[in-house]
C-alpha angles and dihedrals in degrees: 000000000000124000135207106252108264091240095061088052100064098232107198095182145349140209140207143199117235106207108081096352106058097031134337117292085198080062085053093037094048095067101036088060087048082052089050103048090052093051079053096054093062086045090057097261126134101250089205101054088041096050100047085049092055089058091041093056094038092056099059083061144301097225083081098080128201089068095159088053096048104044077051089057091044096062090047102269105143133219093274095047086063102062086059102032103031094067101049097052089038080053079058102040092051082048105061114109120172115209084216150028143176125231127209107278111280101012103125102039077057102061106044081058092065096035090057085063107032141003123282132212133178116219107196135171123220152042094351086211088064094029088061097041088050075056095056103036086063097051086240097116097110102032094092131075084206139025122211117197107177094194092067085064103053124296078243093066082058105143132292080050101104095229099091098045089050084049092053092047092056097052088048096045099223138113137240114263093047094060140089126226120194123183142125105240122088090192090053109013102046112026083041096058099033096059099063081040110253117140118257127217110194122206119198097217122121124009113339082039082121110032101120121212148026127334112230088332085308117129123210115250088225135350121223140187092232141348088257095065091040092060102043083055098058094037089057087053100043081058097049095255118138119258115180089172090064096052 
């Protein structure tokens, strides 16, 4: 599909997800299994079965929820085993909080880029407490005019519900169709954005990097390699600069 040039659009913002477009989630993931496996070990559980079967669980897809149940039941802990074990490494889980991570390369040059033209908001989904010490652990706290936590909202305002990118929309004080939208995930970041009619730029980085097709009949604006990619174009272009990657 062929798009307008941004800067004949008259883009006036635009927004991003965090989790596998600004950085890896499996970076984040990797730690917090280590942390509940060793929750698990003070519980009686064998760290290391647990926490193969974390990842185990985690790699055949996230969208499944209850990871932490099901990699117990996995390794033969019942029903009644869950109510007295499943707190306790969630506790750990939620507590997990890295010093440091590493963006994609080229993540964070990018968006001040964009940021030194227009405003720039990120729109995440899940437990706000890990989702602004991922923030911080990135070095990215301060690199946003807004934050969107969708989960402030309600869990049931999770991407692709139109609620947090309108919320996004209004701190920023801009409308729809002159904002940007940037994220991974064709399901959220692309059907989300385009039907409330922002533009979607998909990236094919983390988990859903080679799921092929249309989100929900939605197709994606543009389609990069990385964020960082993504964001150098349309700064480029904010900046009048020709993009023929971006017609």
């Amino acid at each position: 599909m062929t798009a307008e040039p941004i800067a004949a659009c008259g883009i006036a913002a635009v927004t991003v997800d965090l989790d596998d477009t600004l950085f890896p989630q499996a970076s984040w993931l990797d730690g917090a299994w280590d942390a509940v496996a060793g929750a698990g070990e003070t519980l009686g559980l064998d760290p290391h079965m647990l926490r193969r079967s974390l990842a185990a669980i985690a790699a055949s897809g996230s969208d499944g929820g209850r990871i932490i149940d099901r990699a117990l039941a996995a390794i033969g802990c019942s029903d009644v085993d869950l109510p007295a074990l499943t707190p306790g490494l969630v506790a750990a889980f939620r507590a997990h909080a890295p010093l440091h991570l590493d963006c994609y390369s080229g993540v964070e040059a990018a968006l001040a880029l964009v940021r030194a033209q227009v405003p720039v908001a990120c729109i995440t989904d899940g437990d706000p407490h890990i989702q602004r010490s991922k923030l911080r652990a990135l070095g990215l706290a301060d690199s946003f005019d807004a934050v969107v936590f969708s989960d402030e909202i309600g869990r049931q305002f999770r991407k692709p519900h139109p609620a947090p990118f309108l919320r996004a929309l209004d701190l920023l004080g801009v409308r729809a169709h002159e904002t940007v939208h940037v994220g991974d995930r064709p399901a959220k970041d692309v059907a989300g954005p385009g039907a409330i009619g922002m533009r979607a730029v998909r990236v094919r980085t983390g988990e859903y990097a080679g799921q092929s097709g249309d989100a929900a009949g939605t197709k994606p604006w543009q389609t990069f390699d990385d964020a960082a990619r993504a964001l150098t174009a349309i700064a480029a272009l904010l900046a009048g600069e020709d993009q023929p990657a971006l017609r």
